[in-house]
FINUFI-659902 format. One record per residue (C-alpha): residue in three letters; x, y, z. Coordinates in steps of 0.5 Angstrom, whole numbers, m for minus. Each point is the difference from the previous one (the first is absolute). Example, Ala and Ser with C-alpha at 12.3 -4.5 7.8 and 13.67 -1.06 7.14 Angstrom:
<r: ala, X: 25, Y: m9, Z: 16>
<r: ser, X: 2, Y: 7, Z: m2>
END
This chain:
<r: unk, X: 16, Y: 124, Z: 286>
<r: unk, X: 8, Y: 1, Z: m3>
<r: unk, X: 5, Y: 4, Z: 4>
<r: unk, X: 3, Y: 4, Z: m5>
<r: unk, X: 9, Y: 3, Z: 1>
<r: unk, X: 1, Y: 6, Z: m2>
<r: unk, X: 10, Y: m2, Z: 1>
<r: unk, X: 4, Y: 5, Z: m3>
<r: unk, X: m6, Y: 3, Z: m5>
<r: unk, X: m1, Y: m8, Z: m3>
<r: unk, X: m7, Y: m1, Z: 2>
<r: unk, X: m1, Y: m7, Z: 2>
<r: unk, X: m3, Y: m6, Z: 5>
<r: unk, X: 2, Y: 1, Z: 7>
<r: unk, X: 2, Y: m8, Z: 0>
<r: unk, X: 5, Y: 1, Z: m6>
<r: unk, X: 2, Y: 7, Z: 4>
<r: unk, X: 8, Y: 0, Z: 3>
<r: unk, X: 5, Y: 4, Z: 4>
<r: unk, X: 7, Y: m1, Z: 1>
<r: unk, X: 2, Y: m3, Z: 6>
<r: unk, X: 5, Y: 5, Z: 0>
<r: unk, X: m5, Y: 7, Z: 1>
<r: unk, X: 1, Y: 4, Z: 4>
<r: unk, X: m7, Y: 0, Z: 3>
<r: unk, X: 1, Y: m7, Z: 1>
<r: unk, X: 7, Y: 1, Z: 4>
<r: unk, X: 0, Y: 6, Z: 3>
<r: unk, X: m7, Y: 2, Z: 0>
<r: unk, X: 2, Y: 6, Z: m4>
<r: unk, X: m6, Y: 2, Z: m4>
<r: unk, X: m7, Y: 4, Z: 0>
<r: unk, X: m7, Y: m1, Z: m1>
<r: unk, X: m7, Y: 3, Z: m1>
<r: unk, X: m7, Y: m3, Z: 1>
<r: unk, X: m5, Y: 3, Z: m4>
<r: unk, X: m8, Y: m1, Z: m1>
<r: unk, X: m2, Y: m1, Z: m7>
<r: unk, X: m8, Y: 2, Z: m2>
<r: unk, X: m3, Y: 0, Z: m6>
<r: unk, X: 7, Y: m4, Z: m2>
<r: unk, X: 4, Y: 7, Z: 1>
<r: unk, X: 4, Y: 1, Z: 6>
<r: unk, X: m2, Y: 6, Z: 4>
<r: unk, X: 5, Y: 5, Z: 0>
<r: unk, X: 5, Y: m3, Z: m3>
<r: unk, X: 5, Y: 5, Z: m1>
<r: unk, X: 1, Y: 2, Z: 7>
<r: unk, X: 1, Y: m7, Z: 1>
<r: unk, X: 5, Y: 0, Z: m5>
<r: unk, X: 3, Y: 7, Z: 2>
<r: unk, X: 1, Y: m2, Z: 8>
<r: unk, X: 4, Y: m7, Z: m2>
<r: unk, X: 5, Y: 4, Z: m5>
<r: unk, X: 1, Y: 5, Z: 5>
<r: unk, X: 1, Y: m5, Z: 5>
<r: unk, X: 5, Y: m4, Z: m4>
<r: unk, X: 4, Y: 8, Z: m1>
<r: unk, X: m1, Y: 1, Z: 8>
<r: unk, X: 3, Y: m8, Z: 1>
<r: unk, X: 6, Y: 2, Z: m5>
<r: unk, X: m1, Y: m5, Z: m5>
<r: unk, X: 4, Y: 0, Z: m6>
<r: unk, X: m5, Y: m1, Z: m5>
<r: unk, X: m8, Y: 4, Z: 1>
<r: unk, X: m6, Y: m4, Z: m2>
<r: unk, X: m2, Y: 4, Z: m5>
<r: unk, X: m9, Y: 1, Z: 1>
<r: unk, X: m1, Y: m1, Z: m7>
<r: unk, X: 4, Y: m6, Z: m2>
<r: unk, X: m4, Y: m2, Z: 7>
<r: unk, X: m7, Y: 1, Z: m1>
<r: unk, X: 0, Y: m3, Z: m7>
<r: unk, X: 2, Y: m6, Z: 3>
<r: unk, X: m6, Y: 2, Z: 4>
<r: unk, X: m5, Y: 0, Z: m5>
<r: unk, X: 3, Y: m6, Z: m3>
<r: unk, X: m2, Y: m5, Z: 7>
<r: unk, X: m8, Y: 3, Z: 1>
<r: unk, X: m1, Y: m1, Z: m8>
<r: unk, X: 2, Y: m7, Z: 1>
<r: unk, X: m3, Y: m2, Z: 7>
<r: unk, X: m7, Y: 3, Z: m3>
<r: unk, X: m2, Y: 2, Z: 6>
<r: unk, X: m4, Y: 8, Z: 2>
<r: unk, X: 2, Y: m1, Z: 8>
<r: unk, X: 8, Y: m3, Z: 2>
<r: unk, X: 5, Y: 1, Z: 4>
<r: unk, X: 7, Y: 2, Z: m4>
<r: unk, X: 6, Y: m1, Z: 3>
<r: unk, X: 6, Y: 4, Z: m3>
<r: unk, X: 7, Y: m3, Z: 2>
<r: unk, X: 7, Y: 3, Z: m1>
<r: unk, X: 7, Y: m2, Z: 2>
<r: unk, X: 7, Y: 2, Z: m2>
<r: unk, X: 0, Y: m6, Z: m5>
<r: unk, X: 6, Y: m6, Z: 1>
<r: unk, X: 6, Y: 1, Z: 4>
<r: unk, X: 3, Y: m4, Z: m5>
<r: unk, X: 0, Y: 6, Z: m4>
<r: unk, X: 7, Y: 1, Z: m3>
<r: unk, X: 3, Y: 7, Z: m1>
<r: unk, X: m1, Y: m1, Z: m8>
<r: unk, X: m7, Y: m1, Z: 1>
<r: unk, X: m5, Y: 4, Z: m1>
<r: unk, X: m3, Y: 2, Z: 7>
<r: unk, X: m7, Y: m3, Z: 1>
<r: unk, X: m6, Y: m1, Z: 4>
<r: unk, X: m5, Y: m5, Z: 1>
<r: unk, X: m7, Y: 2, Z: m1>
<r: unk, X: m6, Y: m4, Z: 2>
<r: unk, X: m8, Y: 1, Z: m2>
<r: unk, X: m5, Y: m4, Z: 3>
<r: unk, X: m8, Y: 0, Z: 1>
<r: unk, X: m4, Y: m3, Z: 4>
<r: unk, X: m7, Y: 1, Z: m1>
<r: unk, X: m6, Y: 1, Z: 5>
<r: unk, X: 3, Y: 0, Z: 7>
<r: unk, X: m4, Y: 5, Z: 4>
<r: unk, X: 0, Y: 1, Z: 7>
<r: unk, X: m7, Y: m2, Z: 3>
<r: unk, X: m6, Y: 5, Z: 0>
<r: unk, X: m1, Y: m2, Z: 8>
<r: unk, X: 7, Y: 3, Z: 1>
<r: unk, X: m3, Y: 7, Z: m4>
<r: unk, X: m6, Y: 0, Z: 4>
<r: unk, X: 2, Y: m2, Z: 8>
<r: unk, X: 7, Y: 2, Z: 0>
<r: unk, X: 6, Y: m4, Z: 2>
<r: unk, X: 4, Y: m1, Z: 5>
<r: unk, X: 7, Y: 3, Z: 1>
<r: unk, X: 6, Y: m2, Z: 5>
<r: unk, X: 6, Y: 4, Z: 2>
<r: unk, X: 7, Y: m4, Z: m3>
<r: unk, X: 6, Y: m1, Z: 4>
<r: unk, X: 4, Y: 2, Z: m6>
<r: unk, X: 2, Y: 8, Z: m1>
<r: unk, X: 1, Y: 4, Z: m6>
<r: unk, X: 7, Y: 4, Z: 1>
<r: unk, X: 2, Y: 6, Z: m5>
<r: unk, X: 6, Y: m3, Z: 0>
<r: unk, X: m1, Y: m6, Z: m5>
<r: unk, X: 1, Y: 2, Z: m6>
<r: unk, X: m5, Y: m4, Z: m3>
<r: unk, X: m6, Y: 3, Z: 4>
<r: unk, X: m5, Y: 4, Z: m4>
<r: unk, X: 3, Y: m5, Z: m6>
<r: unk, X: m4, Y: m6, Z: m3>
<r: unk, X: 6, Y: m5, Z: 1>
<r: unk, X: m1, Y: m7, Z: m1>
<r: unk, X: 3, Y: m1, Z: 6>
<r: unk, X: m6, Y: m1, Z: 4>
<r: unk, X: 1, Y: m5, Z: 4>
<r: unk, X: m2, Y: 4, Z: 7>
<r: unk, X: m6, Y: 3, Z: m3>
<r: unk, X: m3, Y: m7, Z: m2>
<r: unk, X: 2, Y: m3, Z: 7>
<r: unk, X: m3, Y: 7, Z: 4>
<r: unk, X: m6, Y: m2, Z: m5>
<r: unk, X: m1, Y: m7, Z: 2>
<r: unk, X: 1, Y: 1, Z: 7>
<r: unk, X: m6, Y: 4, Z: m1>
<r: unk, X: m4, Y: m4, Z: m3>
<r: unk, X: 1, Y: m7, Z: 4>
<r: unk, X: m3, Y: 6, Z: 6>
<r: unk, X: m5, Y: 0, Z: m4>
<r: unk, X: 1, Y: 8, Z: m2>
<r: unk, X: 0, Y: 1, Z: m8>
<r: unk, X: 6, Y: 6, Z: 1>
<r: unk, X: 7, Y: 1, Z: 4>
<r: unk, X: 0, Y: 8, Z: 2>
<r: unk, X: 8, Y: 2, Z: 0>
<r: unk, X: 3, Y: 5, Z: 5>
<r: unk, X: 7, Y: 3, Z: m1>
<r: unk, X: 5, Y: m1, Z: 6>
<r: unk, X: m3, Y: 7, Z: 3>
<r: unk, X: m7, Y: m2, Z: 0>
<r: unk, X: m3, Y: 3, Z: m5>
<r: unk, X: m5, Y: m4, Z: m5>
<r: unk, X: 3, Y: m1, Z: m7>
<r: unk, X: m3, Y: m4, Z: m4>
<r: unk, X: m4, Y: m7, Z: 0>
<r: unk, X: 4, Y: m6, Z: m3>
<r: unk, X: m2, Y: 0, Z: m7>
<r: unk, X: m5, Y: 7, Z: 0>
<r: unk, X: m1, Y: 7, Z: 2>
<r: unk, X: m3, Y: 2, Z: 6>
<r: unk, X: m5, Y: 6, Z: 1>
<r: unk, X: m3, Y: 3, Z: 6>
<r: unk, X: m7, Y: 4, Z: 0>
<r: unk, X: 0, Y: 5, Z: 7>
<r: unk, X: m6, Y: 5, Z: 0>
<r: unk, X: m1, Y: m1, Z: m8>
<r: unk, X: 8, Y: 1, Z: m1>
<r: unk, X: 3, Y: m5, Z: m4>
<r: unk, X: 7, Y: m1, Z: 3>
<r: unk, X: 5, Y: m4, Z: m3>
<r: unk, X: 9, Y: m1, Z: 2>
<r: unk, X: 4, Y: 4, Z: m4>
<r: unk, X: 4, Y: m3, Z: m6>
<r: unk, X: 7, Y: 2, Z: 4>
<r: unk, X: m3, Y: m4, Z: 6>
<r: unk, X: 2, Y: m4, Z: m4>
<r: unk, X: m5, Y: m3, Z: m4>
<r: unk, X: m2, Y: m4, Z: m7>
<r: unk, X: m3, Y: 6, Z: m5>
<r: unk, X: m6, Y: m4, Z: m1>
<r: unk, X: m3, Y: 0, Z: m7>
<r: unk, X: m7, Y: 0, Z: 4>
<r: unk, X: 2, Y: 4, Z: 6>
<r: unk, X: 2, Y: 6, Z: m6>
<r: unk, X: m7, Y: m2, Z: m3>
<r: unk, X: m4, Y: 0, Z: 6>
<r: unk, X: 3, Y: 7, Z: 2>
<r: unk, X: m1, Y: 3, Z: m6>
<r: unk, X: m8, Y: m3, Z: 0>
<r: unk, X: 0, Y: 2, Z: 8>
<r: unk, X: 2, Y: 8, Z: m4>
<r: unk, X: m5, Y: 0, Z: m4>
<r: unk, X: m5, Y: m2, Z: 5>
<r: unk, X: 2, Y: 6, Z: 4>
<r: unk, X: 2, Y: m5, Z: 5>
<r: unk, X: 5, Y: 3, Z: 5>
<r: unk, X: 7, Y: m3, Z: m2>
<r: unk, X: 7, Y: m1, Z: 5>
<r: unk, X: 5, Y: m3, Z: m1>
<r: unk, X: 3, Y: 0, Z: 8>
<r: unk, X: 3, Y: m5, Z: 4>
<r: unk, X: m3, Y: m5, Z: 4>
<r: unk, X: 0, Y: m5, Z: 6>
<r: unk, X: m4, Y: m6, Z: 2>
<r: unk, X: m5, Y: 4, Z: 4>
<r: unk, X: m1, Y: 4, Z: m6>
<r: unk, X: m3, Y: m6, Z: m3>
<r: unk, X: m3, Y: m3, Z: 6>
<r: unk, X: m3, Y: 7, Z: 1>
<r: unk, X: m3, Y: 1, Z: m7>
<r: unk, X: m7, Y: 1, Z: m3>
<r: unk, X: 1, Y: m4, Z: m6>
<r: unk, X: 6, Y: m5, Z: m2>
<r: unk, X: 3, Y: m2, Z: m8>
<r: unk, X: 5, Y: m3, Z: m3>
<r: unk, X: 1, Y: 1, Z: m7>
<r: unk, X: 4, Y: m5, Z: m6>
<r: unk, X: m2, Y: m2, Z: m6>
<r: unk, X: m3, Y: m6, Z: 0>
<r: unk, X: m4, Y: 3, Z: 7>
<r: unk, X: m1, Y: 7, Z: m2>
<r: unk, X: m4, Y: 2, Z: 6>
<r: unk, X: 0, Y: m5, Z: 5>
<r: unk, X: m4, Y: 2, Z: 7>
<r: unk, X: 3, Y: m1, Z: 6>
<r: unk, X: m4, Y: m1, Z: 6>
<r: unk, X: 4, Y: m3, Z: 6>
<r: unk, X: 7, Y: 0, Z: 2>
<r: unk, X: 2, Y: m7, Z: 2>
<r: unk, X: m7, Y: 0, Z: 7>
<r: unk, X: 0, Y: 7, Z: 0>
<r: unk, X: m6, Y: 3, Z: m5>
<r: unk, X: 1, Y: 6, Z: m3>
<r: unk, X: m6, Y: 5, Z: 1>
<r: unk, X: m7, Y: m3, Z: m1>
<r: unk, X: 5, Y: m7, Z: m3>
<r: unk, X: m4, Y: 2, Z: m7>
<r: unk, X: 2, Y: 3, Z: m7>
<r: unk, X: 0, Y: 6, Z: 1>
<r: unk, X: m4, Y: 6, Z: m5>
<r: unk, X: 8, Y: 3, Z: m2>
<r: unk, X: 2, Y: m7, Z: m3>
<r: unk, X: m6, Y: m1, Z: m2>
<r: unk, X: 0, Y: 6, Z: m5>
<r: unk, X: 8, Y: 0, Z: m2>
<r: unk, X: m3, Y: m8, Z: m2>
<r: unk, X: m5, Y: 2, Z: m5>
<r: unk, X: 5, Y: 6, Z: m2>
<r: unk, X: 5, Y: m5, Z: m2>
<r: unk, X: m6, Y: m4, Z: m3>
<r: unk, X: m2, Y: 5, Z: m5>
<r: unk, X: 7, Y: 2, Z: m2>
<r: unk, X: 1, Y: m8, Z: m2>
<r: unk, X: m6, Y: 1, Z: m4>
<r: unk, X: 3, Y: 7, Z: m4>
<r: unk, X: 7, Y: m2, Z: 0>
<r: unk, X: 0, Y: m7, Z: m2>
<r: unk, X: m7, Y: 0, Z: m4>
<r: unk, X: 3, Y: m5, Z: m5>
<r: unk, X: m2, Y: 4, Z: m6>
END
């Protein structure tokens, strides 16, 4: 199947797609991203996606704000051409070229892809996932936290270390030992029928599926806090999951040799799954 491009709002194949050598994202890792699920050939959630990455460009102080209409048209334009009801799609932006002079128009570069059927396996659903605990620590004092940068270095070392342990995620603490979040996901703790999870100010990434999954846990009448925790916390728990797009609700079920609880899904993950699930099925019906 072809890869289809979506460069500055010109749809085009992923081979004849270029950027500058002199973007911004290229050398000096200024820009930011999204990566969002497509179901039914339409992005879940979409806007908010949009709306958090505007809102970090505002934050960051770009001089040029994407604009989320602009955006999601160039959306639109990579699903129509891919043909595929389930993708992963990337949404890049970056300041644009430093070679820009003052007489120019200031811009950025955008950049759509999709790539259809990547799925985590379904054992990962139903027996859990392993976790370790990163070396790493998230400090309030890097502008960046709680921005989805493409400066990304140290999250994709944490992950790999992780992964070459045979663990499938990274827990990050903050310098005082509180949990923030994992390497490329939210992190939720269930405690006595709780559903317990660090506060954006930890701080943390406001997840597109953390905010989801909150709101379903609402409406389930499944108690709600966002409060700081340690690893005890995590390692004490009934029930542990991480949340992203691409995962959704991942079930947690062992903290690197130590398992949590009876090292199962547990009924609270279980039920927020079948939740999102349903609200996939409502939001992104394809009618």
């Amino acid at each position: 199947m072809r890869e289809w491009v979506c460069l500055n709002g010109v749809l085009m194949p992923a081979d004849e797609a270029r950027v500058s050598v002199f973007d911004s994202g290229f050398m000096q890792g200024i820009g930011l991203f999204e990566t969002m699920r497509a179901y039914n050939g339409k992005v879940l959630r979409l806007d908010r996606h949009l709306d958090r990455l505007a809102n970090s460009a505002v934050v960051l102080g770009w001089t040029v704000t994407p604009d989320t209409e602009e955006l999601a048209d160039n959306v639109s334009q990579v699903l129509s051409a891919t043909r595929a009801l389930d993708a992963r799609v990337r949404l890049t932006v970056t300041t644009g070229s430093l070679h820009a002079t003052a007489s120019d128009v200031p811009g950025l570069t955008v950049v759509v892809t999709a790539s259809p059927g990547e799925k985590y396996p379904d054992e990962y659903y139903a027996k859990g996932v392993t976790v370790l605990v990163s070396n790493f620590r998230q400090s309030g004092a890097d502008p960046t936290v709680g921005h989805k940068t493409t400066s990304y270095f140290a999250r994709l070392a944490s992950l790999r270390a992780a992964h070459a342990q045979a663990a499938f995620e990274a827990l990050w603490l903050t310098p005082d030992g509180h949990l923030a979040e994992a390497a490329i996901s939210n992190v939720f703790v269930v405690h006595d029928q709780q559903l317990l999870t660090p506060p954006l100010d930890t701080p943390v990434l406001p997840g597109i599926t953390r905010a989801t999954v909150i709101e379903l846990a609402v409406a389930l009448d499944i108690p709600v806090r966002e409060t700081p925790l340690t690893l005890e916390d995590v390692r004490a728990a009934d029930e542990v999951f991480l949340t992203n797009s691409m995962m959704e609700v991942m079930p947690v079920v062992r903290v690197e040799r130590e398992p949590i609880s009876d090292e199962k899904p547990g009924d609270v993950t279980r039920e927020l799954a079948v939740a999102y699930g349903h609200l996939i099925d409502r939001e992104c019906s394809g009618e």
